[in-house]
PDB file as gemmi writes it, atoms N, CA and C in Angstrom:
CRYST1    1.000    1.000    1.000  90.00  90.00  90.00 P 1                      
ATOM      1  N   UNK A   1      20.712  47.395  13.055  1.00  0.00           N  
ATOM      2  CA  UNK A   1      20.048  48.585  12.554  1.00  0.00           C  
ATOM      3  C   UNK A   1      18.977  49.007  13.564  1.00  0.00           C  
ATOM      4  N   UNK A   2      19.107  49.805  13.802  1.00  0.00           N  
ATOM      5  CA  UNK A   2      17.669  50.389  15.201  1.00  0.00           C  
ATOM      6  C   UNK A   2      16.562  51.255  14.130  1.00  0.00           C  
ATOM      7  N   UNK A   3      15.584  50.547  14.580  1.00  0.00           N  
ATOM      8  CA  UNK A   3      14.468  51.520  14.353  1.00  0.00           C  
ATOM      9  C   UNK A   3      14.146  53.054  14.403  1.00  0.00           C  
ATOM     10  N   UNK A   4      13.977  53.172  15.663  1.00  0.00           N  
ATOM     11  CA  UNK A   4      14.387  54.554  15.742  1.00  0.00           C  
ATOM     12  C   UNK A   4      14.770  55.610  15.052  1.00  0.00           C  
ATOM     13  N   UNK A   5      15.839  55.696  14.716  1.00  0.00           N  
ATOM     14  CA  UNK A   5      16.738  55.995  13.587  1.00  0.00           C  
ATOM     15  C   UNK A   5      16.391  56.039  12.289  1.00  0.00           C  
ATOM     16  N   UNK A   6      15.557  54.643  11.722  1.00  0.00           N  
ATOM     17  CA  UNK A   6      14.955  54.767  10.243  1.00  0.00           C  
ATOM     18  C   UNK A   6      14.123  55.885  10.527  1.00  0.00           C  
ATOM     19  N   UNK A   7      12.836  55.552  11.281  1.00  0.00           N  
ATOM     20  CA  UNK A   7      12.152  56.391  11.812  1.00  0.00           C  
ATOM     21  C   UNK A   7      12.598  58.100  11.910  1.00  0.00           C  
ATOM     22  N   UNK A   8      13.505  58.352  12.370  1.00  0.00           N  
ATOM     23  CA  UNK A   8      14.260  59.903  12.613  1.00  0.00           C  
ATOM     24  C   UNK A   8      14.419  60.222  11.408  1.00  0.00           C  
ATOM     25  N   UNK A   9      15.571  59.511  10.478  1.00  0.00           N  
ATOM     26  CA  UNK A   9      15.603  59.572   9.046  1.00  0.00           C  
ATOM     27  C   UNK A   9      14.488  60.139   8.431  1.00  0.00           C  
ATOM     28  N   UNK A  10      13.555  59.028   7.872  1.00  0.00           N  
ATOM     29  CA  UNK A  10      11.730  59.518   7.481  1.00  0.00           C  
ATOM     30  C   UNK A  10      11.166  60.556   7.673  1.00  0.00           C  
ATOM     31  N   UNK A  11      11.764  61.444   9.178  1.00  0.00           N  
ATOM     32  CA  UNK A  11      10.979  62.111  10.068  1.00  0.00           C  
ATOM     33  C   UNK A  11      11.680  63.150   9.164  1.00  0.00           C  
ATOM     34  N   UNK A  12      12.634  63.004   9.104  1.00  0.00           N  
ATOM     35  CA  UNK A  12      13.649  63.985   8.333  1.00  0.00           C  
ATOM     36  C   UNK A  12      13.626  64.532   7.062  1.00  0.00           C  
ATOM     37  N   UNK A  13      13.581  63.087   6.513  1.00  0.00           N  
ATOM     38  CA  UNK A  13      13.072  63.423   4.960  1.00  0.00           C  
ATOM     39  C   UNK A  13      11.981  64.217   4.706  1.00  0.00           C  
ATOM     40  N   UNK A  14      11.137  64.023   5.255  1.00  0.00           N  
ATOM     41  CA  UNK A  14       9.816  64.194   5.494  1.00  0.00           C  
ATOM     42  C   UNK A  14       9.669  65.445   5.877  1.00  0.00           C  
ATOM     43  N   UNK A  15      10.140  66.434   6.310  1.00  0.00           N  
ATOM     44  CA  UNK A  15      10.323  67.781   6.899  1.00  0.00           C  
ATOM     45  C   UNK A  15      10.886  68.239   5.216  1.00  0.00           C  
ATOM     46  N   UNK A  16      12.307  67.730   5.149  1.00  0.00           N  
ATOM     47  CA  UNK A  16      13.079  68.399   3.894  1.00  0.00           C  
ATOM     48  C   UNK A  16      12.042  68.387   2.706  1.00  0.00           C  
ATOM     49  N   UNK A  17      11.104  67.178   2.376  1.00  0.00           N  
ATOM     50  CA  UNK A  17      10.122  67.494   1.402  1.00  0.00           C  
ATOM     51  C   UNK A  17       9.149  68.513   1.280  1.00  0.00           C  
ATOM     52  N   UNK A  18       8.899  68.637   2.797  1.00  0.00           N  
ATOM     53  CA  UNK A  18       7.545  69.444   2.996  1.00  0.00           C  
ATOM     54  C   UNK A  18       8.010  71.007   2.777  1.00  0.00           C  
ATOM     55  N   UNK A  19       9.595  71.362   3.028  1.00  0.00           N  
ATOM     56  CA  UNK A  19      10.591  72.445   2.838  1.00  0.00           C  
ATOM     57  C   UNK A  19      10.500  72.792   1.379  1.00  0.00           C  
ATOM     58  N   UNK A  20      11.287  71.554   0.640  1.00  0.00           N  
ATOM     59  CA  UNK A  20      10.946  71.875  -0.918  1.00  0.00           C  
ATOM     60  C   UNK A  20       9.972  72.382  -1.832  1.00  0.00           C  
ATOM     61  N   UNK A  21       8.604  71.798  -0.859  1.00  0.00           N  
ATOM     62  CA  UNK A  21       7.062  71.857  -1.780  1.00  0.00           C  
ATOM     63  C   UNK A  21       7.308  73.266  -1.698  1.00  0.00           C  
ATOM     64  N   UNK A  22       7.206  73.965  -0.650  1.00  0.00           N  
ATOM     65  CA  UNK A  22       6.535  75.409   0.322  1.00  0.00           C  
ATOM     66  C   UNK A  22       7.397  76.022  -0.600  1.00  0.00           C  
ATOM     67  N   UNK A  23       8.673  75.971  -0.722  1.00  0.00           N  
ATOM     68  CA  UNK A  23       9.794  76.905  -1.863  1.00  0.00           C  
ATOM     69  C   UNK A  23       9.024  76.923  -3.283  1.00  0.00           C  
ATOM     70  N   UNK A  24       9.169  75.668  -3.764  1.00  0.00           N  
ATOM     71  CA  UNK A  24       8.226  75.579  -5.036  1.00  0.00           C  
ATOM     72  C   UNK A  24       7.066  76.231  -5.143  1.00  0.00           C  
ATOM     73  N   UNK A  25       6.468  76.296  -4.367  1.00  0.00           N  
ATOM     74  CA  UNK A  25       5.078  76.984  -4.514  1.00  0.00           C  
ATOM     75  C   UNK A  25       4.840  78.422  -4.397  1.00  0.00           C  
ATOM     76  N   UNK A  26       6.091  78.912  -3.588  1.00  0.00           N  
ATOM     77  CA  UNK A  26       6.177  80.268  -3.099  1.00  0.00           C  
ATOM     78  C   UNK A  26       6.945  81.047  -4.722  1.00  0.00           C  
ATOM     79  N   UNK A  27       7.282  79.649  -5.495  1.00  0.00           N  
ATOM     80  CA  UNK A  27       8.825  80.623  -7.109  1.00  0.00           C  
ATOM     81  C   UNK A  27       7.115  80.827  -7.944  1.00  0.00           C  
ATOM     82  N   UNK A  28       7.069  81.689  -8.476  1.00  0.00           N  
ATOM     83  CA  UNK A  28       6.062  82.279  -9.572  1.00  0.00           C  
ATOM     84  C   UNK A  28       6.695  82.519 -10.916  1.00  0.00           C  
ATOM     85  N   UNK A  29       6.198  81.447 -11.459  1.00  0.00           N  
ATOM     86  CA  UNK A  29       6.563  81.506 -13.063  1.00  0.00           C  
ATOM     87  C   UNK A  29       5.348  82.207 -14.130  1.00  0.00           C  
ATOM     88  N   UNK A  30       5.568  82.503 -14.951  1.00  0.00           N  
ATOM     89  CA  UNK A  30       4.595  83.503 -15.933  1.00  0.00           C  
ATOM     90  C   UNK A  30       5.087  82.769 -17.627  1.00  0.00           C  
ATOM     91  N   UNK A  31       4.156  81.451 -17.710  1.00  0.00           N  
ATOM     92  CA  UNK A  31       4.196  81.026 -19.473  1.00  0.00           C  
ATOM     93  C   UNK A  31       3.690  81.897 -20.033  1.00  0.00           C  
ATOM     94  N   UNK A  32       3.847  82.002 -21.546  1.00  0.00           N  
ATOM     95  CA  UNK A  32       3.087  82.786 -22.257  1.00  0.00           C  
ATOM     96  C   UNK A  32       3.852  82.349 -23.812  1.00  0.00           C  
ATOM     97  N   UNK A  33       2.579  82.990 -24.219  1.00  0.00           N  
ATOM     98  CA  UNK A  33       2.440  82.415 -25.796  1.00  0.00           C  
ATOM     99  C   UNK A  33       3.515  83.562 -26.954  1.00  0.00           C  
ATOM    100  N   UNK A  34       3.869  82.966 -28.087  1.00  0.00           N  
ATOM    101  CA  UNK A  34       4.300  84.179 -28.606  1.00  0.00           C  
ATOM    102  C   UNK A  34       3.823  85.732 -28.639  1.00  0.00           C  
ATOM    103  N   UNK A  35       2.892  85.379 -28.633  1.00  0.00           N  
ATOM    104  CA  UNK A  35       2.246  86.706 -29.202  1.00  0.00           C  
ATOM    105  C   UNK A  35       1.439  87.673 -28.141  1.00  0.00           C  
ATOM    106  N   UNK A  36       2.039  86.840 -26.602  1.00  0.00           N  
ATOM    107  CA  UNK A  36       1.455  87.376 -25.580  1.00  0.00           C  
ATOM    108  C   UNK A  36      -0.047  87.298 -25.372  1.00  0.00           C  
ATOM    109  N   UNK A  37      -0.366  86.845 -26.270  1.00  0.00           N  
ATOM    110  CA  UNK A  37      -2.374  86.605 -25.733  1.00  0.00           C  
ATOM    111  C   UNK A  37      -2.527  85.641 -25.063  1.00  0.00           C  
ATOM    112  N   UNK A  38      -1.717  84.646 -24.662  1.00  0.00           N  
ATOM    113  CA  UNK A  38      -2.152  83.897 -23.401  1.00  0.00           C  
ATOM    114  C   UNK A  38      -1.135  83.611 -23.121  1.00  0.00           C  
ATOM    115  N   UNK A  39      -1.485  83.726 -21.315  1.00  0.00           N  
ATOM    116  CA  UNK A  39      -0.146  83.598 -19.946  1.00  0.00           C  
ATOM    117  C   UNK A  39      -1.297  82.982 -19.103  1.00  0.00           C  
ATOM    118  N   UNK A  40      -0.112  81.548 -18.682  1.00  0.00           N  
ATOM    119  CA  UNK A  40      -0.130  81.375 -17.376  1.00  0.00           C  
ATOM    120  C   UNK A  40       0.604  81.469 -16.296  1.00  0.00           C  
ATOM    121  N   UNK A  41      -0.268  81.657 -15.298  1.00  0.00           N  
ATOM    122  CA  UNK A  41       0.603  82.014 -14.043  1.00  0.00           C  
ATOM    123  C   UNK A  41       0.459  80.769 -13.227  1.00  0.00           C  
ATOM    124  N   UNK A  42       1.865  80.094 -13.040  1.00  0.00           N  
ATOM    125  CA  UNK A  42       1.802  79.008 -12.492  1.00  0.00           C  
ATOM    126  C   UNK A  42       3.169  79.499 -11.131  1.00  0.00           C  
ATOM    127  N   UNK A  43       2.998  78.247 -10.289  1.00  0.00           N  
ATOM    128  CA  UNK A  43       4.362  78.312  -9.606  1.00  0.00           C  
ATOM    129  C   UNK A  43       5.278  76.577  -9.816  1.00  0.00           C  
ATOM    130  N   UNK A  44       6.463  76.716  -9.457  1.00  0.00           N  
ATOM    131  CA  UNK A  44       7.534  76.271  -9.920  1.00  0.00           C  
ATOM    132  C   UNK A  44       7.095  74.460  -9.083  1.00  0.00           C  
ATOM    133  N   UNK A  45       5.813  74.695  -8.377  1.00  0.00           N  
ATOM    134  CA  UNK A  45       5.098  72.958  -8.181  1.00  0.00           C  
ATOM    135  C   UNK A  45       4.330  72.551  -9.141  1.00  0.00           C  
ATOM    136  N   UNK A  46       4.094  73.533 -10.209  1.00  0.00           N  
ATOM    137  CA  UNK A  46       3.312  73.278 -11.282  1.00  0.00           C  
ATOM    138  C   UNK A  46       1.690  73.376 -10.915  1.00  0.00           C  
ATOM    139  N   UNK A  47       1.434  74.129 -10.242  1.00  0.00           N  
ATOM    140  CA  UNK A  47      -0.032  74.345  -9.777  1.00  0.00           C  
ATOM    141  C   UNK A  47      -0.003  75.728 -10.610  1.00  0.00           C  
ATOM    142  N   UNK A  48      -1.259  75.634 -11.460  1.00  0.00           N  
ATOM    143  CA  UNK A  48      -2.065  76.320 -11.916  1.00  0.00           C  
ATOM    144  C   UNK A  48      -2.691  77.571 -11.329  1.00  0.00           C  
ATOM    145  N   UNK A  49      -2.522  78.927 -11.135  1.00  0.00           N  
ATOM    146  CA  UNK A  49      -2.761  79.691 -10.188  1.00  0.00           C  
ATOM    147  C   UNK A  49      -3.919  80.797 -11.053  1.00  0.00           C  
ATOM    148  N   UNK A  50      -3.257  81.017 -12.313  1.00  0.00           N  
ATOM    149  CA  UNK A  50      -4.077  81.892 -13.174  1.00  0.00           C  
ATOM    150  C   UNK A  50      -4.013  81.627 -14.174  1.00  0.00           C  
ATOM    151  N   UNK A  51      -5.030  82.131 -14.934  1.00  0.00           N  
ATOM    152  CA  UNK A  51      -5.010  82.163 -17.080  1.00  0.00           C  
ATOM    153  C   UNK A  51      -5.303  83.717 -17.068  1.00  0.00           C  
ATOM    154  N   UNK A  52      -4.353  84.404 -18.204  1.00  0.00           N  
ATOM    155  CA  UNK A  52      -4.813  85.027 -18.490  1.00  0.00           C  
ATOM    156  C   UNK A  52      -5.396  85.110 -20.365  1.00  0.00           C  
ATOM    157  N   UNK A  53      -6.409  85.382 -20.922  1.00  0.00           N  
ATOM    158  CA  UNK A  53      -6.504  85.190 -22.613  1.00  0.00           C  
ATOM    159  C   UNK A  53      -7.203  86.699 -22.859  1.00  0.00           C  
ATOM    160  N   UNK A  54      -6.499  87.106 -23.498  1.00  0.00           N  
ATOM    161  CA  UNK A  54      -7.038  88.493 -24.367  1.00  0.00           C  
ATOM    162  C   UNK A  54      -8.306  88.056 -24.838  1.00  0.00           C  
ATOM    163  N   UNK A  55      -9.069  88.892 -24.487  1.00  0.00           N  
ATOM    164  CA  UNK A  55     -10.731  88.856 -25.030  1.00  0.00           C  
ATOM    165  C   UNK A  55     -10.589  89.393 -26.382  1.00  0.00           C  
ATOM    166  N   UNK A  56     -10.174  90.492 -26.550  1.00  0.00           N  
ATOM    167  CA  UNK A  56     -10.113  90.916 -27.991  1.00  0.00           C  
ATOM    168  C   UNK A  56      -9.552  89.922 -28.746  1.00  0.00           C  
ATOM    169  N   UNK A  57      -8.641  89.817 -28.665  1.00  0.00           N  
ATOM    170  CA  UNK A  57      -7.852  88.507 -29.779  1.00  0.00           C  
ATOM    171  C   UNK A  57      -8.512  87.240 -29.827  1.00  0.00           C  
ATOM    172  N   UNK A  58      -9.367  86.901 -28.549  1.00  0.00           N  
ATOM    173  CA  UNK A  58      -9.827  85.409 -28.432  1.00  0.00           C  
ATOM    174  C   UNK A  58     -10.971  85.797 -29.502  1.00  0.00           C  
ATOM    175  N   UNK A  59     -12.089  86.775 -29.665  1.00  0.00           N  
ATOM    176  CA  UNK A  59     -13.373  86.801 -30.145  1.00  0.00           C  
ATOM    177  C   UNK A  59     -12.920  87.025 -31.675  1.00  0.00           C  
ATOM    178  N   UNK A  60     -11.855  86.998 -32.476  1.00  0.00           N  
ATOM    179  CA  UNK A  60     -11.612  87.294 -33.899  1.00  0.00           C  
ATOM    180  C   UNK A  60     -10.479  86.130 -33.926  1.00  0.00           C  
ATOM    181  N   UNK A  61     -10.213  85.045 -33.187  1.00  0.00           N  
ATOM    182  CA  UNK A  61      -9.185  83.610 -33.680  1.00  0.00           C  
ATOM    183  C   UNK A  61     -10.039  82.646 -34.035  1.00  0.00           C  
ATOM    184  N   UNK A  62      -8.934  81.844 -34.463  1.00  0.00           N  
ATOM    185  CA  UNK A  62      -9.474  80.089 -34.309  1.00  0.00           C  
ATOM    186  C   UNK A  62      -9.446  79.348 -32.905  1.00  0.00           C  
ATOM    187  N   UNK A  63      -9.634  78.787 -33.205  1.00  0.00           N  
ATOM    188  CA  UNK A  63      -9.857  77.369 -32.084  1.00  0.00           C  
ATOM    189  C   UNK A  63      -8.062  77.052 -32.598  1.00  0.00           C  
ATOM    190  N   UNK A  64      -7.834  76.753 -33.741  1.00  0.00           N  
ATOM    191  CA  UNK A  64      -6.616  76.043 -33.648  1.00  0.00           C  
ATOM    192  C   UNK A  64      -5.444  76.857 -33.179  1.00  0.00           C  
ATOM    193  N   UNK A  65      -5.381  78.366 -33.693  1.00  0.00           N  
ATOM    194  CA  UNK A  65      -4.802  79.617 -32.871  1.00  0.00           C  
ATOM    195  C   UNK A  65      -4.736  79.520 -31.547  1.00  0.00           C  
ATOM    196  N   UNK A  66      -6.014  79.192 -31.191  1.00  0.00           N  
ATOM    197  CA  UNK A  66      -6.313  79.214 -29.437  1.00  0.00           C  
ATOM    198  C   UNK A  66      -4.940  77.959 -29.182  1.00  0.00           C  
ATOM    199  N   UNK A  67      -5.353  77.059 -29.585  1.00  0.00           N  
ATOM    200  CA  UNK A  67      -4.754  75.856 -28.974  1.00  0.00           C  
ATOM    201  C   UNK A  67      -3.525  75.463 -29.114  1.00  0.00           C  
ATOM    202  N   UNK A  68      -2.837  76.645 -30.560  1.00  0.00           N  
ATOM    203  CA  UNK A  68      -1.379  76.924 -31.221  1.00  0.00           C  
ATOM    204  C   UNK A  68      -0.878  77.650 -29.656  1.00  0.00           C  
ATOM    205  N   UNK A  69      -1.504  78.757 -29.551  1.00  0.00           N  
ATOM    206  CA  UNK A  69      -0.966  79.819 -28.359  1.00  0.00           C  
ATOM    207  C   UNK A  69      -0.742  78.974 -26.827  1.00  0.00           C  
ATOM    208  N   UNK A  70      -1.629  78.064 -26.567  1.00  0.00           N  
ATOM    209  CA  UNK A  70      -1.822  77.129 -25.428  1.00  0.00           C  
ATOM    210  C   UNK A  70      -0.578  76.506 -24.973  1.00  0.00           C  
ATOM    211  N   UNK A  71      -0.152  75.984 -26.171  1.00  0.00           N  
ATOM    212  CA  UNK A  71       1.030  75.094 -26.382  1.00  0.00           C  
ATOM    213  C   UNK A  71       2.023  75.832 -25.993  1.00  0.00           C  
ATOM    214  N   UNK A  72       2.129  77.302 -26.947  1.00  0.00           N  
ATOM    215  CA  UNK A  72       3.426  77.714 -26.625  1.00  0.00           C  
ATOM    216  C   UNK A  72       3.202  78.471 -25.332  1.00  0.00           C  
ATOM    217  N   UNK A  73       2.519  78.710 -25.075  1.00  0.00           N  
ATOM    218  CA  UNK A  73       2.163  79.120 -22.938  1.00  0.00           C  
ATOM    219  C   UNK A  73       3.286  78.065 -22.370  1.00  0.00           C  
ATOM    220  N   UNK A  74       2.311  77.119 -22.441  1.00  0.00           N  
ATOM    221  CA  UNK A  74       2.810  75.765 -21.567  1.00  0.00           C  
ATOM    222  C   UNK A  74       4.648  75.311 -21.435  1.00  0.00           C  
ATOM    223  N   UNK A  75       5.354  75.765 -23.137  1.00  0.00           N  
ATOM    224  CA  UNK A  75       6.010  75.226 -23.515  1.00  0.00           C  
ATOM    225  C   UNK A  75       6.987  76.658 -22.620  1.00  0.00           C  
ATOM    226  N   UNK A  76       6.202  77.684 -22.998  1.00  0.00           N  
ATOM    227  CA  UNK A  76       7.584  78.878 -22.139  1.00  0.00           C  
ATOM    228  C   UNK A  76       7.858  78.486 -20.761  1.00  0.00           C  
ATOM    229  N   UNK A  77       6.833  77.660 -19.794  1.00  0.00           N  
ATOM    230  CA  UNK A  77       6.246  78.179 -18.770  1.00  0.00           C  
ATOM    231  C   UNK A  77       7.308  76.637 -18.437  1.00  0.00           C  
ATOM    232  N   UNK A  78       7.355  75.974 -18.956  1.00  0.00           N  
ATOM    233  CA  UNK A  78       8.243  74.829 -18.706  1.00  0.00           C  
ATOM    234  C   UNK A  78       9.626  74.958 -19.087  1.00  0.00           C  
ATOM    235  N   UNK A  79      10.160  75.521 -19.685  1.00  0.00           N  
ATOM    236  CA  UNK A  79      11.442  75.933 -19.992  1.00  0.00           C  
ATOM    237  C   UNK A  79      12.179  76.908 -18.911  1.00  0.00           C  
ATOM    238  N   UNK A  80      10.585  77.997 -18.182  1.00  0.00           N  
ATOM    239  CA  UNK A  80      11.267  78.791 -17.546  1.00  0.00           C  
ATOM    240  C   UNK A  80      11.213  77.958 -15.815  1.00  0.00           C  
ATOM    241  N   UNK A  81      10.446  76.822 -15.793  1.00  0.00           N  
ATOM    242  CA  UNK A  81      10.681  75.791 -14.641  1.00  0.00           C  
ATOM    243  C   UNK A  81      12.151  74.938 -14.606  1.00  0.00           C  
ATOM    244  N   UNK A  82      12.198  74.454 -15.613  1.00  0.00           N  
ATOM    245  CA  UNK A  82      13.470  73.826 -15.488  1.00  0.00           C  
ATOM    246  C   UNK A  82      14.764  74.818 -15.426  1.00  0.00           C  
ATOM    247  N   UNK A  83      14.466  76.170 -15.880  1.00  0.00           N  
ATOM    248  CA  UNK A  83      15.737  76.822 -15.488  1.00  0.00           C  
ATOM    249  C   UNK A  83      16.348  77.738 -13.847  1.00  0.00           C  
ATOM    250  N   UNK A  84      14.464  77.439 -13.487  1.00  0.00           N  
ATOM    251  CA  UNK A  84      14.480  77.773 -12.247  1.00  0.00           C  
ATOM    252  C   UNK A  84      14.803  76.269 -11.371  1.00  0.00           C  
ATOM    253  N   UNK A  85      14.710  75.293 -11.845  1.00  0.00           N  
ATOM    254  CA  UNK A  85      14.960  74.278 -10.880  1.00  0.00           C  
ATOM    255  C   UNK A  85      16.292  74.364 -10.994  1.00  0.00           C  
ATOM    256  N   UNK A  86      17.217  74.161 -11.815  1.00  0.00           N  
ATOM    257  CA  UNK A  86      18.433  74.370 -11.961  1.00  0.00           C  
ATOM    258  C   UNK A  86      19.436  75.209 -11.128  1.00  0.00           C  
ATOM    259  N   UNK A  87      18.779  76.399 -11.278  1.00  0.00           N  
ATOM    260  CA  UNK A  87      19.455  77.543 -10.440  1.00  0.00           C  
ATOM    261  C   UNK A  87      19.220  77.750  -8.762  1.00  0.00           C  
ATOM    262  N   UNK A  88      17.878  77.579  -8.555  1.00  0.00           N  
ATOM    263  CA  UNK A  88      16.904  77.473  -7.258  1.00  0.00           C  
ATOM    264  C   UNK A  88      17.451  76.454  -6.453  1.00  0.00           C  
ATOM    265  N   UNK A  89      17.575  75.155  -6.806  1.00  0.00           N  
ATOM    266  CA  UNK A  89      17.762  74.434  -5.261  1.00  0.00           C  
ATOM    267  C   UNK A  89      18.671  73.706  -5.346  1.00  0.00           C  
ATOM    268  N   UNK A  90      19.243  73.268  -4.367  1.00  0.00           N  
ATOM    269  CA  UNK A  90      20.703  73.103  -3.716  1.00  0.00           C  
ATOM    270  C   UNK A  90      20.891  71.334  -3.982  1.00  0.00           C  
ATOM    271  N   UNK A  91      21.655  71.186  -5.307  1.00  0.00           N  
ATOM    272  CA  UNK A  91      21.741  69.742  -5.908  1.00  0.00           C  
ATOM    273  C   UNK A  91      22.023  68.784  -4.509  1.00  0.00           C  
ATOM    274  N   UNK A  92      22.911  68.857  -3.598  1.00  0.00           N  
ATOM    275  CA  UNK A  92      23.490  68.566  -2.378  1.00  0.00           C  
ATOM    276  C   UNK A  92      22.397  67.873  -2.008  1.00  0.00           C  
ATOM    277  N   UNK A  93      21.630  69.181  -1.401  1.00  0.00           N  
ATOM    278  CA  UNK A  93      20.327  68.535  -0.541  1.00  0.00           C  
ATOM    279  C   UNK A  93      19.435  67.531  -1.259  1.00  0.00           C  
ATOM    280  N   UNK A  94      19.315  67.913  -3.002  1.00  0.00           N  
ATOM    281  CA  UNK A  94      18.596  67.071  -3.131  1.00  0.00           C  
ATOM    282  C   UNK A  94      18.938  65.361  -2.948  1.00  0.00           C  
ATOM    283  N   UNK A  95      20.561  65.501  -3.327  1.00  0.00           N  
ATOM    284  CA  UNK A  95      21.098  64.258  -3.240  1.00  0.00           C  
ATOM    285  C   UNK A  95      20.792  63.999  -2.070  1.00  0.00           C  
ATOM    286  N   UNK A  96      21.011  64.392  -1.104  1.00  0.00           N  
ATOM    287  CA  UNK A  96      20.701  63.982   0.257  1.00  0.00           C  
ATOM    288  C   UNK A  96      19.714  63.531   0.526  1.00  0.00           C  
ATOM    289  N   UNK A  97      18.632  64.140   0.253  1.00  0.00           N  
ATOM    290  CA  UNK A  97      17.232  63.723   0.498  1.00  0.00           C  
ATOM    291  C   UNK A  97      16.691  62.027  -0.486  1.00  0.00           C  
ATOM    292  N   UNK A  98      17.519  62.193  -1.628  1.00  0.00           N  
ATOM    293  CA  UNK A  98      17.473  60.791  -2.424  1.00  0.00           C  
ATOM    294  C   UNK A  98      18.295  59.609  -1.813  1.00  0.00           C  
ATOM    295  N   UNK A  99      19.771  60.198  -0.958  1.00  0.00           N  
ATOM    296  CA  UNK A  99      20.100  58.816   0.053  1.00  0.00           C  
ATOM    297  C   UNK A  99      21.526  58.806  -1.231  1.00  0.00           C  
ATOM    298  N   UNK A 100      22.085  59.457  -1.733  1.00  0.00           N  
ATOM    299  CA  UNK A 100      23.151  59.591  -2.848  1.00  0.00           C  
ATOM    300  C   UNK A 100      24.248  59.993  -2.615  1.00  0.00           C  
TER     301      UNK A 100                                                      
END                                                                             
């Protein structure tokens, strides 16, 4: 087995990851709650980019409303990740990059 080579490999992988992040980060997903009073704007690495919360609706809710709407943000905003991972990147490569 030559070194080298593992090394090139790594070097490789290591590029293809840094490829994946930059895609992920560049897909823009938009959670949001039923009722539209709160969206987040995340991207498809799961970084947190924006909140948006209706002021009007926030100053006449609950706390438990608040934290009902939160949930279902989170919960759209993950449904619409996994359907973008699905469609978005190339199963192949990923196998590849796992050594499969």
């Amino acid at each position: 087995m030559n070194v080298f080579s593992n090394v090139s490999d790594l070097m490789k992988l290591r590029k293809e990851a840094k490829t994946m992040q930059k895609k992920m980060q560049e897909q823009k997903l938009v959670g949001e709650s039923k009722n539209r009073m709160i969206k987040f704007y995340m991207n498809a690495a799961q970084e947190l980019e924006d909140v948006f919360i209706n002021d009007e609706w926030l100053s006449k809710t609950s706390a438990d409303d608040v934290k009902k709407c939160i949930k279902e943000a989170f919960r759209d905003y993950t449904k619409k990740l996994q359907k973008t991972m699905a469609s978005s990147f190339d199963m192949d490569q990923l196998k590849g990059m796992m050594g499969m």
